[in-house]
C-alpha positions as CSV (number, residue, x, y, z in Angstrom):
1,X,-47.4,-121.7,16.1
2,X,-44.6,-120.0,17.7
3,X,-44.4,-118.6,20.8
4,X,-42.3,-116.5,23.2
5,X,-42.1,-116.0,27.1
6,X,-43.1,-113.1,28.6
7,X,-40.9,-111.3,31.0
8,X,-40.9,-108.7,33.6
9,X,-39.3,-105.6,33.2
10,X,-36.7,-107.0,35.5
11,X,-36.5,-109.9,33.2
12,X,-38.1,-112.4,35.1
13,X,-40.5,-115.1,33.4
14,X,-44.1,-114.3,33.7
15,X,-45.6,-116.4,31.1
16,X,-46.1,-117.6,27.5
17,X,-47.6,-116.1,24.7
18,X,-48.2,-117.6,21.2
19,X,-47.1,-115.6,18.3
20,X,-49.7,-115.8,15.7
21,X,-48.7,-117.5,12.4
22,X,-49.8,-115.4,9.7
23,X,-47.3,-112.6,11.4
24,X,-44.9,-114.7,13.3
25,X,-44.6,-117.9,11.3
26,X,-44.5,-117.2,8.0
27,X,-41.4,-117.9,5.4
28,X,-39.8,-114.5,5.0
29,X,-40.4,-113.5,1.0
30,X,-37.1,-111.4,0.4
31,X,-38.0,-109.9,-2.7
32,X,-41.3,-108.8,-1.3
33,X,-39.4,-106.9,1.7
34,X,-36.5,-105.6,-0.6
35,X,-39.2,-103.8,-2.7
36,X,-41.2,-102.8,0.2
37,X,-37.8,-101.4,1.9
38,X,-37.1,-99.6,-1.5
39,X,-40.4,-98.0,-1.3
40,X,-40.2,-96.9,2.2
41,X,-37.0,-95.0,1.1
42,X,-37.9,-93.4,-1.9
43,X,-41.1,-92.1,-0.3
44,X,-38.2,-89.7,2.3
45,X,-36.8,-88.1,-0.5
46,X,-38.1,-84.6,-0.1
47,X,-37.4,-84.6,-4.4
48,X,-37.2,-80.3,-3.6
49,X,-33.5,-80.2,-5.6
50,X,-34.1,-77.9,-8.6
51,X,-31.3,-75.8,-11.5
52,X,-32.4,-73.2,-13.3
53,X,-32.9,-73.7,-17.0
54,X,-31.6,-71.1,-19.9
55,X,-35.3,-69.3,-19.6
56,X,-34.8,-68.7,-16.2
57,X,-31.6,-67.1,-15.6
58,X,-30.9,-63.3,-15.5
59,X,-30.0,-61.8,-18.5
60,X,-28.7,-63.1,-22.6
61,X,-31.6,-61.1,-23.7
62,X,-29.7,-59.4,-26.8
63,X,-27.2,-61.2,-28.9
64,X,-23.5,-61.5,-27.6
65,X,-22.1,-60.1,-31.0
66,X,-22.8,-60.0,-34.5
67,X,-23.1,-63.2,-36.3
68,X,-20.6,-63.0,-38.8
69,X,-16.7,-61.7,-38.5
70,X,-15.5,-61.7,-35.2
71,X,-14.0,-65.1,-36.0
72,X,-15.4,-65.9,-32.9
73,X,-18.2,-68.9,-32.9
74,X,-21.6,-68.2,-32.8
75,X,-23.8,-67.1,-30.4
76,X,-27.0,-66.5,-29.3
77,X,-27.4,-65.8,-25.9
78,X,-25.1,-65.5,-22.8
79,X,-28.2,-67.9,-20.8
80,X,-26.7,-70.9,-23.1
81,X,-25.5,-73.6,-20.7
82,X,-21.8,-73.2,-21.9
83,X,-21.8,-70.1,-21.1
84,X,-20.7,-69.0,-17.3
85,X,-23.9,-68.5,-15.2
86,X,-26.0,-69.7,-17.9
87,X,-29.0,-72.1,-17.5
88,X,-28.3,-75.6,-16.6
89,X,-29.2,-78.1,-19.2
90,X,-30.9,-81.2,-18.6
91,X,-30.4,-80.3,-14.7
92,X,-32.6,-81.8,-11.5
93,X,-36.1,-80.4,-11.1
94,X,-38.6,-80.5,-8.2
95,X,-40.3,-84.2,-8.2
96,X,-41.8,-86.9,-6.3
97,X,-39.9,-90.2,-5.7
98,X,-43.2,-92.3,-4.1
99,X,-43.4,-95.9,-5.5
100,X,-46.9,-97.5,-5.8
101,X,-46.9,-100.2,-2.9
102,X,-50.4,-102.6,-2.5
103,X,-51.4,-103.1,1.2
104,X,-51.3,-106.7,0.8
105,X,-47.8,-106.5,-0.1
106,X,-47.0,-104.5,2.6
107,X,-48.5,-106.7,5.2
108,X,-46.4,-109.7,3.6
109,X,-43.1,-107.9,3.9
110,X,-43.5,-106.8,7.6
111,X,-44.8,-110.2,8.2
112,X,-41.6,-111.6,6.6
113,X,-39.8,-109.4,8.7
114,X,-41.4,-110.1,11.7
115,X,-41.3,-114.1,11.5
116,X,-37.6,-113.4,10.3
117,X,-36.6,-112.2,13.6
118,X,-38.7,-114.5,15.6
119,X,-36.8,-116.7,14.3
120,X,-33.8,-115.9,15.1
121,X,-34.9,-115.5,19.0
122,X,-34.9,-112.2,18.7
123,X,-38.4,-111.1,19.3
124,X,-39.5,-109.9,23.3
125,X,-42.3,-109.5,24.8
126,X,-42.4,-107.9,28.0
127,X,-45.5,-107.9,30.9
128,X,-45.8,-103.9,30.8
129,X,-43.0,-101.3,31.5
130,X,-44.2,-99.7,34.7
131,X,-41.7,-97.0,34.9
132,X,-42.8,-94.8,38.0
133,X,-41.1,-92.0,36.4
134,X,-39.3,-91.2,33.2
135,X,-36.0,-92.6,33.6
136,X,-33.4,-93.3,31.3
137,X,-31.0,-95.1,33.3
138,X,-34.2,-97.0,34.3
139,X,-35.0,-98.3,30.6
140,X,-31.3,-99.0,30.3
141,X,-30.8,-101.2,33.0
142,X,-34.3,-102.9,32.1
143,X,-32.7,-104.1,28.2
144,X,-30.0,-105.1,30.0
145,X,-31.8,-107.4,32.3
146,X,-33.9,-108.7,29.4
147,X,-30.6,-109.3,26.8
148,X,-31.4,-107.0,24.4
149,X,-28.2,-105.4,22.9
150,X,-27.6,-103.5,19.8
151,X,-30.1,-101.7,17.8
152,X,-33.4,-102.3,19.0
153,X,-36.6,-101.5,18.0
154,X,-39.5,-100.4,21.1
155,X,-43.6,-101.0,20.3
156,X,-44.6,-98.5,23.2
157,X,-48.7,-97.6,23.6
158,X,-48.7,-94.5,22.9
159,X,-50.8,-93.9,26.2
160,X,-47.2,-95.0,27.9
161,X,-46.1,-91.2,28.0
162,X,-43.2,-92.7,30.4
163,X,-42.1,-95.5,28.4
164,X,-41.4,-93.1,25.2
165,X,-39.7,-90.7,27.6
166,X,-37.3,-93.2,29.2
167,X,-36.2,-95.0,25.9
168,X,-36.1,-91.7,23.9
169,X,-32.7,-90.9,25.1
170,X,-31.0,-94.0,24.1
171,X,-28.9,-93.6,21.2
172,X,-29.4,-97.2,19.7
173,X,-33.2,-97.3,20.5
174,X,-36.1,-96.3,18.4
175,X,-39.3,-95.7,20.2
176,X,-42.8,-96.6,17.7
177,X,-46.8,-96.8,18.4
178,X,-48.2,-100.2,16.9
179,X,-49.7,-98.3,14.5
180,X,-45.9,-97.0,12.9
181,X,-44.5,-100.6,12.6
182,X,-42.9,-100.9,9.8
183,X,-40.8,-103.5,7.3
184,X,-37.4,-100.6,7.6
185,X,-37.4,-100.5,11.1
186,X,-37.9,-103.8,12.2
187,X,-35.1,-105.0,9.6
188,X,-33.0,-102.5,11.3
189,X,-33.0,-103.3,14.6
190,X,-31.5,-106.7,16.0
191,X,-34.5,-107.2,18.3
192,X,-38.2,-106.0,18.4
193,X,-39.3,-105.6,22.1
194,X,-43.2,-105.9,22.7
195,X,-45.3,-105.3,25.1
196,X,-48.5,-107.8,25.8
197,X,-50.9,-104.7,24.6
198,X,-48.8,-104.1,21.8
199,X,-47.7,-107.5,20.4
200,X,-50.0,-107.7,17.3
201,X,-52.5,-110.4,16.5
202,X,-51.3,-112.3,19.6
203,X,-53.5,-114.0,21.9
204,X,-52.6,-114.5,26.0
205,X,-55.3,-116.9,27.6
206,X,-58.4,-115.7,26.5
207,X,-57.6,-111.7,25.0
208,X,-56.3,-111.1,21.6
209,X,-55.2,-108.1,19.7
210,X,-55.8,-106.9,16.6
211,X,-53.6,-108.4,14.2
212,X,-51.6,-105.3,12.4
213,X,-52.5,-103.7,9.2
């Protein structure tokens, strides 16, 4: 079972916790995550583009000219999509882009993402924030002192008003409820930073959390 310490938001070493296996341990299925990931995109297209069709542009309601010598080829209608402002043919329409995803699949591919970055080290749990204020200079210096650089990815309670407010500001940050974690993001970020109330399915002594859905 892996296993992490847990720091102060100073960085100092206040513990161990164990990581449980099913979300921590696992081998990470790439296939699983790359469809999960796919699905995760596809489900933010908004799908709204949309072209107008030759019945629903203005005008071509009589015939252009007669059918026979102009010496001109025929036509029907101005709305016809060679002609200029005529409908678009075989054009984008309004539709949705969501991709069927099972739970059980999606509980794999964050689980592979998860253990994938434990892995690497690059999982932290952290005591509790304790901000007496909202401060972003504050949060700053607290990353800092814990080694987290680059993108990194913030599982704040959401009852922690000052947590969100202090990270919210930080340009390479992104600041999530347990409930929000996601494949996307955590593949994203270099590092996931925890808290002890928000590490999922982990255990410190004798509590443990519910693992996440």
């Amino acid at each position: 079972m892996p296993s992490v310490k847990i720091h102060s938001r100073t960085g100092s070493e206040q513990g161990q916790v164990d990581l449980p296996e099913a979300m921590f341990g696992i081998e990470p299925n790439v296939p699983v995550m790359h469809q999960v990931v796919v699905a995760q995109l596809a489900a933010k297209r908004s799908g709204t583009q949309s072209t107008k069709t030759r019945s629903e542009v203005r005008g071509g309601g009589a015939k252009p000219w007669k059918q026979k010598g102009t010496g001109r080829a025929r036509a029907g209608t101005i709305r016809a999509p060679q002609w200029r402002g005529g409908g678009v043919a075989l054009g984008p329409k309004p539709r949705k882009y969501d991709q069927k995803t099972p739970k059980k699949m999606k509980r794999l591919a964050l689980a592979s993402a998860l253990s994938d970055r434990a892995a690497d080290d690059k999982v932290i749990v952290v005591a509790q924030w304790d901000f007496e204020a909202p401060s972003t200079k504050a949060a700053l210096a607290a990353l800092t002192a814990l080694g987290v650089t680059g993108r990194s990815l913030i599982v704040v309670d959401p009852a922690d008003v000052t947590a969100r407010r202090s990270f919210n500001n930080l340009p390479e940050v992104h600041v999530i409820a347990p409930g929000e974690l996601n494949t996307y993001d955590v593949l994203v970020s270099d590092y996931v930073v925890f808290t002890e109330a928000t590490l999922p399915g982990a255990a410190t002594g004798t509590t443990e959390t519910e693992a996440a859905s």
